[in-house]
N, C-alpha and C positions, 0 to 999 in steps of 0.2 A: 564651351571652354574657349577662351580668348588667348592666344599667345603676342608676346611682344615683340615685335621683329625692329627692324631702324632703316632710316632714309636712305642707313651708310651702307646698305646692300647692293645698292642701285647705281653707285657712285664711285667710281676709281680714287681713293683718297692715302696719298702718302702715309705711314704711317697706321693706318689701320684696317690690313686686309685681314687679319684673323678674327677682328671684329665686325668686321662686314661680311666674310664666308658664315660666322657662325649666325649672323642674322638672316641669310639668304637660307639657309641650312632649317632656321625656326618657318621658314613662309613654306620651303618644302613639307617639314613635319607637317605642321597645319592643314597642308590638300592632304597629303596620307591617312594621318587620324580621320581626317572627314571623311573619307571613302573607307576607312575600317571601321568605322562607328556610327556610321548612317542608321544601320539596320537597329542601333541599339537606342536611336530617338539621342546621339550625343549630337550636337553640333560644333565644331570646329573652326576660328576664323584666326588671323593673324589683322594687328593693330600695328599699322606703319607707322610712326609720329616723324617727321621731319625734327627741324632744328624748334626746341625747347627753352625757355628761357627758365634757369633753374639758380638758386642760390652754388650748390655745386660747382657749376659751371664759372660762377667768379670765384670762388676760393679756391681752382686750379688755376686759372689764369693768373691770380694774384701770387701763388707758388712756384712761379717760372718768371728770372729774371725777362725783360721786353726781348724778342728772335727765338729764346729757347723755349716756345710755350710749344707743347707737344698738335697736331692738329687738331685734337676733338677740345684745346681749350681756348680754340681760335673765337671770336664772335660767332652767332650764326649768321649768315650769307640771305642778304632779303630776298624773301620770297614774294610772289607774284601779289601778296598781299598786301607786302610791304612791311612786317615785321614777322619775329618770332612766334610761336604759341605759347599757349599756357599752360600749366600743368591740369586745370581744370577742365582746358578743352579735349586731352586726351583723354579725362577720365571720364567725360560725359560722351566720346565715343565708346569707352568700355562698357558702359553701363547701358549701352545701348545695345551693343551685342551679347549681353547679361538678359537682357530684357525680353520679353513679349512681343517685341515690336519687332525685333528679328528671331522671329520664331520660324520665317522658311530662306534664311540665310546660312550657308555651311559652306566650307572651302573656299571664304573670298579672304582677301585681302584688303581693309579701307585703312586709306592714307589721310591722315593728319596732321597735312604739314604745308597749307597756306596755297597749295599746287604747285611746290617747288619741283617735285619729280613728275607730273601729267604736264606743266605748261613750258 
């Protein structure tokens, strides 16, 4: 079982502490279930994604005259890789922790988000 948590856990950002408590709150669940459901062969991880480049994300910023755009419809902020992700990059993390390949992985947490929160 894969849970989705967000970058915005990690991060003091005006405007969106009940959004970043309830993603911090999903990386908690995530160690808990894996320690309650070890024994039953379930595996448990949380899926960090940084900032995303999504069609969303401009149709809020286009919805907010230029000063009044809320923060999550600010640009993302370049990451040490130098741009945003994709949506297909996080999906091909998911389907990795879906997979065989992390068949002795439970209660981590992997970040996919360019090493904007590790660097």
């Amino acid at each position: 079982m894969t849970l989705l948590s967000s970058s915005a856990a990690l991060r003091a950002a005006p405007g969106l502490g009940v959004y970043a408590a309830t993603k911090a709150a999903i990386r908690s669940l995530a160690r808990t279930w894996a320690a309650e459901l070890a024994d039953r062969g379930i595996r448990v991880n949380a899926l960090t994604p940084g900032p995303v480049e999504t069609p969303g994300g401009d149709e809020l910023r286009a919805a907010f005259p230029q000063g009044d755009q809320p923060k999550a419809a600010e640009p993302a902020a370049p990451t040490p890789l130098g741009r945003a992700g994709r949506p297909d990059e996080v999906a091909d993390t998911a389907l990795y922790l879906a997979g065989d390949q992390s068949s002795f992985t439970t209660g981590a947490e992997l970040y996919v988000d360019g090493g904007a929160t590790q660097l």
